[in-house]
MIMAR-131096 format. One record per residue (C-alpha): residue in one letter; x, z, y. Coordinates in steps of 0.25 Angstrom, whole numbers, padded with zeros to 4 digits, always signed. Each point is the difference from the previous one (the first is absolute). Example, Ala and Ser with C-alpha at 12.3 -4.5 7.8 and 13.67 -1.06 7.14 Angstrom:
MIMAR-131096
a+0049+0031-0018/s+0006-0002+0014/
***
This chain:
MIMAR-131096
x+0000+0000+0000/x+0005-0004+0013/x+0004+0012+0009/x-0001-0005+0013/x-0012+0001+0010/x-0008-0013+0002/x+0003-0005+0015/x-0014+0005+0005/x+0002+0013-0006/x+0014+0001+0009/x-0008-0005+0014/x-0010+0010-0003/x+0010+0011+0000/x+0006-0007+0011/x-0013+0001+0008/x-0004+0015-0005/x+0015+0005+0004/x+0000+0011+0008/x+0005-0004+0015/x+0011+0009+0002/x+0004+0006+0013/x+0010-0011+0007/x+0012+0005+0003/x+0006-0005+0014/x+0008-0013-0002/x+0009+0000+0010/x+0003+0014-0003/x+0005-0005-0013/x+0009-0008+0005/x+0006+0009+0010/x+0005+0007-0012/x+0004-0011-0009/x+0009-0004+0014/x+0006+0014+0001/x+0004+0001-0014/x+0006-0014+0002/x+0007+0006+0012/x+0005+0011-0007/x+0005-0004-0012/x+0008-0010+0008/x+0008+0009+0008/x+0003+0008-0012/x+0005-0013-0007/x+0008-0004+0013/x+0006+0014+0001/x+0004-0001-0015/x+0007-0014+0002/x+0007+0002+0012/x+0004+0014-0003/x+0010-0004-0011/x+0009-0008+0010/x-0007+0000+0013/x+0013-0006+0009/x+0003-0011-0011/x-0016-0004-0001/x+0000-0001+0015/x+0013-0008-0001/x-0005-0010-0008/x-0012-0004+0010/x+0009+0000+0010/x+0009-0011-0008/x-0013-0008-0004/x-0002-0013+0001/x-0014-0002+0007/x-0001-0015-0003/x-0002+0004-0015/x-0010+0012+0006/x-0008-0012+0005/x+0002-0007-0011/x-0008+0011-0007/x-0010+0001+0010/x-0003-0015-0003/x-0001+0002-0015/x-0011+0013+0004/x-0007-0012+0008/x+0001-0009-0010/x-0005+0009-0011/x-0014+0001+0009/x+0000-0016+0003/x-0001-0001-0016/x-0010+0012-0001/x-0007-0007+0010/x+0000-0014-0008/x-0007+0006-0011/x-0011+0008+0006/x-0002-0014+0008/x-0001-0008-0014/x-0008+0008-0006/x-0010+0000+0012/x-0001-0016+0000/x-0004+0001-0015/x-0014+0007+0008/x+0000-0008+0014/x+0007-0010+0009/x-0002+0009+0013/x+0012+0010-0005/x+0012+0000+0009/x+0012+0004-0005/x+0002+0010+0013/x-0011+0007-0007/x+0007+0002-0013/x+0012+0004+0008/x-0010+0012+0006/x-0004+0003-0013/x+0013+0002-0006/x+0006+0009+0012/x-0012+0008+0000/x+0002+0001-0015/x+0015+0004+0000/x-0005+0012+0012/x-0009+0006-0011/x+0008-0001-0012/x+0013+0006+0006/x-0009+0013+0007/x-0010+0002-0013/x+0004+0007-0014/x+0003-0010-0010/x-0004-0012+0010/x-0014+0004-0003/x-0004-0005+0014/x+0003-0012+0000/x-0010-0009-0009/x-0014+0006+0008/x+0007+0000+0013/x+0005-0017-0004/x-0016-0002-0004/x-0005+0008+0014/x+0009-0010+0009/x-0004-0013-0007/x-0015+0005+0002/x+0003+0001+0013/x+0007-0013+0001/x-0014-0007-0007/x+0003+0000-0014/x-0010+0005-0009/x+0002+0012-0007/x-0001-0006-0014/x+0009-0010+0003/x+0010+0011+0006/x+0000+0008-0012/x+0001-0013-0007/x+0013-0003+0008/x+0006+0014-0001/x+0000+0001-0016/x+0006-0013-0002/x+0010+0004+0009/x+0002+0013-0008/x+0000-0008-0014/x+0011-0010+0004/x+0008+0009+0009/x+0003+0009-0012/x+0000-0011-0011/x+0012-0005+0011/x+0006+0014+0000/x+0001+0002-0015/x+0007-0013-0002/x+0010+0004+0011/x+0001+0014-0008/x+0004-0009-0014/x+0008-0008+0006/x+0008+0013+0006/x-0004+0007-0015/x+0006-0011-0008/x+0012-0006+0007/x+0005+0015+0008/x-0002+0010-0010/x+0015+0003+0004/x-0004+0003+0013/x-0010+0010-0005/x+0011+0007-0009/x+0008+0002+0013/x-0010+0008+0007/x+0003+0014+0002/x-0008+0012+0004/x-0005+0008+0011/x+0008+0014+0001/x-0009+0012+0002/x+0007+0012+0003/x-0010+0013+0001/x+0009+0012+0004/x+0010+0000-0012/x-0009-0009-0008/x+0007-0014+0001/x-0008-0012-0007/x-0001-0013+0000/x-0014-0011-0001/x+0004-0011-0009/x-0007-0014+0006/x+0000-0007-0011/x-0010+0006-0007/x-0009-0001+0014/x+0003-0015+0000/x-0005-0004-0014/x-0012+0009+0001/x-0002-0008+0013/x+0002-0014-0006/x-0011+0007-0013/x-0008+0004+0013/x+0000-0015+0008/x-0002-0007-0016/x-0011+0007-0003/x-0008+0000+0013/x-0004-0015-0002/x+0005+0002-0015/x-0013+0010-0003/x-0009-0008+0009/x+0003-0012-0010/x-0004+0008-0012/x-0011+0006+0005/x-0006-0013+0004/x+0002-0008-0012/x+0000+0011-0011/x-0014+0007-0001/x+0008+0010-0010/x+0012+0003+0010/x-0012+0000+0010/x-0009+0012-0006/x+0014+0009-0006/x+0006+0001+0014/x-0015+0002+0005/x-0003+0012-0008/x+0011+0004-0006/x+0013-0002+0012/x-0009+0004+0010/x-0004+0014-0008/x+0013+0004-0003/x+0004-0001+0014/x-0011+0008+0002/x+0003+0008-0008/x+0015+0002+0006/x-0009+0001+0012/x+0006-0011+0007/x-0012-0005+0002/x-0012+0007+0007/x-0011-0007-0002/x+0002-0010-0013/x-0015-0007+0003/x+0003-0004+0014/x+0014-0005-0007/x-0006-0008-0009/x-0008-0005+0008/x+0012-0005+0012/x+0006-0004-0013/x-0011-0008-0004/x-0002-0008+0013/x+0017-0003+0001/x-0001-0006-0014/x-0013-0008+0004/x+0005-0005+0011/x+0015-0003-0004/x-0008-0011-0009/x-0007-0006+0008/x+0011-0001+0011/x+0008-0004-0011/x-0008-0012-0006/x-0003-0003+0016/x+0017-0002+0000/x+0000-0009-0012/x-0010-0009+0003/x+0009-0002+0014/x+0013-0002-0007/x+0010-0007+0008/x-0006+0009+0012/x+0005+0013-0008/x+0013-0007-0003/x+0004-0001+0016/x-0005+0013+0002/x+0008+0007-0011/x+0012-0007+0003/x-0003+0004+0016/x-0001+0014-0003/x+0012+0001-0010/x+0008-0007+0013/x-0006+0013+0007/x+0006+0008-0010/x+0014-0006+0000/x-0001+0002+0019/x-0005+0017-0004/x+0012+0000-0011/x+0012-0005+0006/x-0001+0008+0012/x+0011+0009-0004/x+0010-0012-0003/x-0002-0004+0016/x+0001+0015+0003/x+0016+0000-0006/x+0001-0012+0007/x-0004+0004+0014/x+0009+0013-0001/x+0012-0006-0007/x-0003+0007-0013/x+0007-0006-0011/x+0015+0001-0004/x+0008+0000-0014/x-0004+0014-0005/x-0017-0004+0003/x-0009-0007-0012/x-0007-0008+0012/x+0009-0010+0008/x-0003-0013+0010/x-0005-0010-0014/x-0011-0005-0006/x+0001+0010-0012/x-0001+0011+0009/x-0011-0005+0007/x-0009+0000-0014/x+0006+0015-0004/x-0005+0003+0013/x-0013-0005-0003/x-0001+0006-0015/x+0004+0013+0006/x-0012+0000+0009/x-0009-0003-0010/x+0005+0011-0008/x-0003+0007+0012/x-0015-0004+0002/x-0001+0005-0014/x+0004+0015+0002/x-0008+0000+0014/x-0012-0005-0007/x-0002+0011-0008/x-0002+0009+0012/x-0011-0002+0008/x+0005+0005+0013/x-0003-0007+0014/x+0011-0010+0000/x+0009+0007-0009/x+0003+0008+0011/x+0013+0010-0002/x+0002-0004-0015/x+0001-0016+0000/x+0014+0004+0011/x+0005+0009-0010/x-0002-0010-0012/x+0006-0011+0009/x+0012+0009+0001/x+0002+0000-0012/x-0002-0011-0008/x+0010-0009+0011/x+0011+0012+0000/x+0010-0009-0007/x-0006-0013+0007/x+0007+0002+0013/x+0016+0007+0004/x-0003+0013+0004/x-0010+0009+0001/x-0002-0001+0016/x-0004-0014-0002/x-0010+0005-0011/x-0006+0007+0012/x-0001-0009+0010/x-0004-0012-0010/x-0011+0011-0006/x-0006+0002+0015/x+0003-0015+0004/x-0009-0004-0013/x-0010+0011+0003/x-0003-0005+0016/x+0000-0013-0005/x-0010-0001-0010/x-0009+0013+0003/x+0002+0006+0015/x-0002-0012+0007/x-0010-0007-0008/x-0007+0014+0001/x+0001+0000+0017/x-0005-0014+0002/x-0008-0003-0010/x-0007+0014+0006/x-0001-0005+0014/x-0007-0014-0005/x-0008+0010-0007/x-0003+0009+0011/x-0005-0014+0009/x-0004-0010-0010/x-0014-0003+0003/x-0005-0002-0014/x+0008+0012-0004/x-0005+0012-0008/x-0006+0010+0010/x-0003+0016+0001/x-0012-0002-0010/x+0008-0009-0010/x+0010+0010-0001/x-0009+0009-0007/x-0001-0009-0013/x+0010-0002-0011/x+0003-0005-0012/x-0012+0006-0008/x-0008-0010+0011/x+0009-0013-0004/x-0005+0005-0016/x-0016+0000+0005/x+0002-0014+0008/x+0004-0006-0013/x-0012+0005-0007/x-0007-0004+0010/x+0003-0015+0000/x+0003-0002-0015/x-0012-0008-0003/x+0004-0009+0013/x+0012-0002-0002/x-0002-0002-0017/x-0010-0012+0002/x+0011-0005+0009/x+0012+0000-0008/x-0007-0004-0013/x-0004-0013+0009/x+0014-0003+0004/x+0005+0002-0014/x-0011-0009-0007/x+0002-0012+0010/x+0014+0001-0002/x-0001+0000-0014/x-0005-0012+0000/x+0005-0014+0000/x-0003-0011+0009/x-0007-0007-0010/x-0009+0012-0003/x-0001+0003+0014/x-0007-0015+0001/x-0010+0001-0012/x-0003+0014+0005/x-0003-0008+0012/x-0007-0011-0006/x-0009+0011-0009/x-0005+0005+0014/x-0001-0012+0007/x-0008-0008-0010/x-0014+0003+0000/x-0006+0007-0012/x-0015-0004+0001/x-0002-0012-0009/x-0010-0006+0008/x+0010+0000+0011/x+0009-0009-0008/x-0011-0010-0004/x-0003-0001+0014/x+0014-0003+0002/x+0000-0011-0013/x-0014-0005+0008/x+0007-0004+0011/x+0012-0005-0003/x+0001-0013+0004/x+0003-0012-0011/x+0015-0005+0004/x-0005-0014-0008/x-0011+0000+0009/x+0007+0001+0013/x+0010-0011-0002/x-0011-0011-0003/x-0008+0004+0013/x-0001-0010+0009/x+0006+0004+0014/x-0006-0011+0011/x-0015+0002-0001/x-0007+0014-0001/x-0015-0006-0005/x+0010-0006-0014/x+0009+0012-0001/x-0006+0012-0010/x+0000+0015+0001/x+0003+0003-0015/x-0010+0011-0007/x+0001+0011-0007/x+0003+0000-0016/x-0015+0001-0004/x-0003-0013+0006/x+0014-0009-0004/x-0009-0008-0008/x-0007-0005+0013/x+0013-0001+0007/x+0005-0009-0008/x-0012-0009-0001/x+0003+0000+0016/x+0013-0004-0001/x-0001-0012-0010/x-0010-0006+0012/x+0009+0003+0012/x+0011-0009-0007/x-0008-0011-0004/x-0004-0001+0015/x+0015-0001+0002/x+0001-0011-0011/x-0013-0008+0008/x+0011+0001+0012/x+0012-0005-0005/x+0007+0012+0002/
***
């Protein structure tokens, strides 16, 4: 017997839910600011502390060309985003702009550096295009695409880093924890494989749930009981039921992407080029501050440049796992340490640590937060009381929508151009039979036509219908024995 709720029986439970005492937004993020705040300054005064005169050295000698140069990759990185919120919009309408997608994705980047676990940053991306015209069908729509090839994206980055930089993964050291006169240490490797696991297994499980009814009803009943059990989870009804819509809808997003092939091919190919900008940001870093010498694992090569981007992959895997705003505090210390060998000194650890964090997190923070703050079609103070729970209800809200919809475009592009016409023919043709012998009626004789006289209406004929063809032809024989009389 299936476990899980009919879709009626969740929008009833939707509709009958309590409505909870709304907590100030803006408040929230007040608090999810200071803890980024915070946390920053304590990860500056732990990278600067170690050698603050050689870290202060090292700005001093950079070289700002390379500083632009990453600047310029940072912009780049939102040009591409921008591209494929754009594409996807002009599967829907031809009066998208690509200025739009580019608000989209700022907006977008604001919320999932200042929310826990970039929670933020899907309903906030759905708010914006509503406000820009779209319909919200069509937005969620959008944004779950985005999230299945996004991540299919990341995952082959992961196994390429996996497969052909296990060594790298060996070399990582641990983080030295010293309580009083208890010194320890936090390997990262271990961190990094549970994060690759956890990455595989977010699309990984998605897959299996939607194509195996089995796999479907064991992590239904019993995964989501025995985490209740460990009481990580609160309220295993209301999971299952989140659960239920994500693996509903990743379906239908996914066939939605297959019936658009080539379209999903450009996008994932965009958004791995995304990946590769994000990732080799700490290989311009060592560039820019004159990083690299004979006793360092990076240097000024091509080689260096993909260890560089392996690295940060290996990074994004630890992060990952803790749903903090931004990685605030901890992604700095893990920085530190997985690139301790990768530049010549310590110092320059430091400085290319802080250089990578401005770069990629602190100013994309700052402006993306003003065009927040002034973009007309930006989340207001209302908006920012909604989360992710909301994003969950909008999906179940427009399944049935955006279902008809995508079983449409995957049909039609099913079929082959010669289907495609007989289907056509099979509409077009009438099916009323005496709407086809009207049609034989009146047809006219092709035989008949090319023997009627042109230069005299009273000797031409009008041919009749099939019931009198007897008569017809009677007519015929006497026109052309008057012809015969005229010596034509």
């Amino acid at each position: 017997m299936d476990i899980i709720p009919n879709e009626a029986n969740i929008k009833k439970e939707v509709e009958n839910e309590k409505p909870k005492k709304k907590k100030n937004g803006a408040f929230k993020y007040v608090i999810y600011l200071s803890f980024v705040l915070i946390a920053t300054g304590l990860a500056l005064y732990l990278s600067l502390r170690k050698d603050f005169a050689g870290t202060i050295k090292a700005f001093s000698n950079a070289d700002w060309k390379w500083i632009l140069i990453i600047l310029s990759v940072i912009c780049f990185s939102f040009i591409v985003d921008a591209l494929v919120i754009y594409i996807f919009m002009r599967l829907y309408t031809r009066k998208y702009h690509y200025l739009q997608g580019l608000s989209v994705s700022m907006i977008g980047s604001f919320y999932k550096g200042i929310t826990p676990g970039a929670s933020g940053a899907q309903v906030m991306e759905a708010y914006t295009l509503k406000k820009q015209g779209t319909q919200i069908s069509n937005a969620a729509s959008i944004l779950v695409m985005y999230f299945i090839l996004y991540r299919a994206a990341l995952i082959i980055f992961d196994l390429i880093t996996v497969i052909f930089k296990w060594s790298l993964l060996k070399q990582i050291g641990s983080i030295p924890i010293s309580i009083g006169s208890l010194k320890f240490g936090i390997p990262l490797a271990p961190l990094t494989i549970i994060g690759f696991v956890f990455n595989l297994s977010l699309i990984g499980f998605l897959v299996l749930m939607s194509y195996s009814h089995k796999m479907h009803n064991f992590i239904m009943h019993y995964g989501v009981g025995l985490f209740a059990k460990l009481h990580l989870v609160k309220n295993p009804d209301k999971t299952r039921e989140t659960l239920r819509i994500q693996v509903e809808n990743f379906k239908i997003e996914l066939r939605r992407l297959l019936s658009n092939f080539r379209v999903s091919l450009l996008i994932l190919i965009l958004l791995f080029i995304g990946l590769i900008c994000q990732f080799s940001i700490p290989w311009f870093a060592g560039m820019a501050l004159n990083g690299y010498g004979a006793s360092s694992t990076g240097g000024p090569t091509f080689t260096a440049f993909w260890d560089a981007c392996f690295m940060s992959a290996y990074h994004q895997m630890i992060t990952g796992l803790i749903p903090l705003p931004g990685g605030a505090g901890i992604s700095e210390i893990f920085f530190s340490t997985l690139f301790e060998n990768y530049y010549i000194s310590p110092a320059i650890v430091s400085a290319a640590q802080i250089l990578w964090r401005i770069a990629t997190y602190h100013i994309v923070l700052v402006v993306c937060g003003i065009f927040s703050a002034f973009y007309k079609g930006s989340p207001k103070e209302k908006a920012l009381e909604i989360d992710r729970r909301t994003f969950v209800t909008m999906q179940l809200e427009t399944y049935e929508e955006r279902k008809k919809s995508a079983d449409s475009s995957y049909e039609t592009k099913q079929m082959s151009r010669k289907e495609l016409q007989n289907r056509l023919k099979q509409v077009l043709m009438p099916n009323n039979k005496k709407e086809k012998k009207q049609q034989r009626d009146f047809k006219l004789d092709d035989e008949e036509l090319d023997d009627r006289p042109t230069f005299s209406i009273q000797d031409t004929y009008i041919p009749d219908t099939n019931k009198n063809k007897k008569k017809s032809k009677k007519r015929k024989n006497n026109n052309d024995d008057e012809w015969r009389d005229l010596g034509l």
